[in-house]
N, C-alpha and C positions, 0 to 999 in steps of 0.2 A: 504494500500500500504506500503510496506517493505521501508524505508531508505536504499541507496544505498551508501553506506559508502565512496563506492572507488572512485564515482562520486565526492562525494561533497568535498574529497580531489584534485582530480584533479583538478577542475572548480575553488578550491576557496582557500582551505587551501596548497596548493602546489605553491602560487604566491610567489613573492618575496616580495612586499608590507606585505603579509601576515604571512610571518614567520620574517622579520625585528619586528615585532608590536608584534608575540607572545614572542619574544627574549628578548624582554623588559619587557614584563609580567612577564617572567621567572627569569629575571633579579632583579625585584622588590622581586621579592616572596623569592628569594635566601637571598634578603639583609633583610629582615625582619626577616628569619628564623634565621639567624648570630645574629639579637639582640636581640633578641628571644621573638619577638612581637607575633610569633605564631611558633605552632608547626608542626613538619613533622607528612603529614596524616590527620593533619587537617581539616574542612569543612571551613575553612574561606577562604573568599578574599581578596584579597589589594587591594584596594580604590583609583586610584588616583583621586584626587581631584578637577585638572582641566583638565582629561578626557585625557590627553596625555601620551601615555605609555613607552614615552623615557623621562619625566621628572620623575625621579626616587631620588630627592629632596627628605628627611626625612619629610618636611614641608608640604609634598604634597599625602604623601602615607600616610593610617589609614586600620587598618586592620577590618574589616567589614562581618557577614553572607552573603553568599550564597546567601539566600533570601532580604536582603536589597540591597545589590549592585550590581544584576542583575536586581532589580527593579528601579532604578535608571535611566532616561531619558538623 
């Protein structure tokens, strides 16, 4: 079965909840990129640390693979 792209923008990533939360991810990744903890293009993630993606604290963000900090619970 095909992924229906436009669906799962509608239903989930079109909420307001949900673009506040990615605003802060974007948010993070911007100020990381400015200290230049990683690069643009890069495969890495920022890490917050205690899971909140509006606490955007230096103390709290670690930049992190793809593969560990989606493995992450």
């Amino acid at each position: 079965m095909k992924r229906n792209y436009k669906r799962e923008y509608k239903k989930y990533h079109s909420l307001p909840r949900e673009k506040i939360r990615r605003a802060g991810r974007n948010n993070s990744r911007r100020m990381m990129l400015r200290l230049g903890k990683v690069r643009k293009y890069s495969s890495t993630d920022i890490h917050h640390k205690d899971g909140n993606t509006w606490h955007n604290n230096l103390k709290n963000l670690k930049p992190m693979s793809k593969y560990k900090n989606r493995s992450i619970k």
